[in-house]
N, C-alpha and C positions, 0 to 999 in steps of 0.2 A: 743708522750706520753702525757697525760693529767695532769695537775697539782696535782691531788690526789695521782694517781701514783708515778710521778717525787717526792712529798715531801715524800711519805713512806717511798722512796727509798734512798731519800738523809738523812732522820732521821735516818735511820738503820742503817748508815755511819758514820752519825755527832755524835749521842749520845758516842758509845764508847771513839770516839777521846776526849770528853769535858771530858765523866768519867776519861781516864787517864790521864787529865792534872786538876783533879778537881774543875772543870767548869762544869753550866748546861748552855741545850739548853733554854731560855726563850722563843723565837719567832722564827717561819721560815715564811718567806714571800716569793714568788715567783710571780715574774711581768714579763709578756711577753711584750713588745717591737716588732717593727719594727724589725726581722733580729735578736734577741738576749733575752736571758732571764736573768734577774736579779736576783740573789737567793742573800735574804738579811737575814744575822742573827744576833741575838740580844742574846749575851754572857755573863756571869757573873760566879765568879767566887764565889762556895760555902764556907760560911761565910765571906764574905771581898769582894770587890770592885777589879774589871779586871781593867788591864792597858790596855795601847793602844801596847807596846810590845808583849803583851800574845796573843789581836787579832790579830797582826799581826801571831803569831807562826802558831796559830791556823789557818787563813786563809793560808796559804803556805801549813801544815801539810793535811787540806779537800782539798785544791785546785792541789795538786799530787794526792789524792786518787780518786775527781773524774775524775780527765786526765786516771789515771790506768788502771781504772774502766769502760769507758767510761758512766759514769754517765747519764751525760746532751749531748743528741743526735747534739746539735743546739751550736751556740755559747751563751756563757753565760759568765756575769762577777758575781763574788763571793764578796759579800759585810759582813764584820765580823766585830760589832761594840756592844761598852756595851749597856747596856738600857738607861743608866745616872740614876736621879733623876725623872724621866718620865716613871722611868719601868712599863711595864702593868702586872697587878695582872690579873694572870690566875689560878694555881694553886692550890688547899686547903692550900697546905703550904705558898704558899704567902700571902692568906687572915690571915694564923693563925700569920705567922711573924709579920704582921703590925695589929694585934689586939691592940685596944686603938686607931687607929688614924681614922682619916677623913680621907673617899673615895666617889669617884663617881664608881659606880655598873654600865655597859651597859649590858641588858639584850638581846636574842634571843626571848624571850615573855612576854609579858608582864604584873605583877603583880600589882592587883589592880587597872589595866589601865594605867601603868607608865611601860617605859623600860628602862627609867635613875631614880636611885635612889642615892642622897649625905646623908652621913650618918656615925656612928662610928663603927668600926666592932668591936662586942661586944663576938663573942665566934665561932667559927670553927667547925661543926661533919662532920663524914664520907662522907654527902651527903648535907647540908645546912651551910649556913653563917646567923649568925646572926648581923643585923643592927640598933642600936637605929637610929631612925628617929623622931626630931620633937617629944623628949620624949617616943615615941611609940617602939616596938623592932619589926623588919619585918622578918621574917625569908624567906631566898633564896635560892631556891635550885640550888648547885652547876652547874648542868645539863644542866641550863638554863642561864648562867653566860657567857658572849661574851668577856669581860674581865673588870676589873675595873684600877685604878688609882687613887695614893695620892692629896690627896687635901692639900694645901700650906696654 
């Protein structure tokens, strides 16, 4: 099974388990290994900060469902951890949460010749993020958005 496949199929899994314990998915990563696949996820609990209890729940709770299920054809270990302090902004709703602050933007293409942009996020639509740069505002669209990160 190809990783494209393998993560649909483990999102269609994961996602309810996080809604009923009111947790989103932020990140799924998948690393194949010598002999084993790594499915690493990065957890957070909606409005407020996960504990390392809740990952654990959580990881026990997916980790019976894809045994069930037989999910993952291969061996694989389950890794279920917060984002911390380091979360990567993917989301519209992430950029609009942390409007007002300092981020680095990675871009998939590049605007204006640049695919890293630092900068403040100045306002959120349906399909663009707005960035003051260096007094200037850039506007980004979503689509193009590979993920960002708080600047400290």
């Amino acid at each position: 099974m190809d990783n494209q496949v393998l993560t649909e199929r483990l999102q269609q899994v994961i996602v309810p388990v996080l809604e009923d314990l009111q947790a989103e998915l932020v990140e799924l990563d998948l690393v194949r290994t010598s002999g084993q696949i790594i499915v690493r996820l990065l957890v957070d609990k909606l409005g407020t900060r996960i504990n390392m209890d809740e990952c654990a729940l959580i990881n026990r709770r997916l980790g019976d469902i894809v045994e069930e299920q037989h999910i993952i054809p291969d061996r694989y270990v389950l890794e279920v951890s917060s984002p911390g302090i380091d979360r990567p902004l993917k989301a519209k709703s992430d950029f609009a949460r942390n409007s007002g602050k300092l981020v680095k933007i990675f871009l998939r293409e590049a605007v204006s010749g640049k695919i890293e942009w630092d900068g403040v996020i100045r306002g959120v639509s349906d399909t663009e993020v707005s960035v003051e740069i260096e007094g200037q505002v850039v506007l980004i669209s979503l689509s193009i958005i590979n993920k960002g990160k708080l600047l400290f």
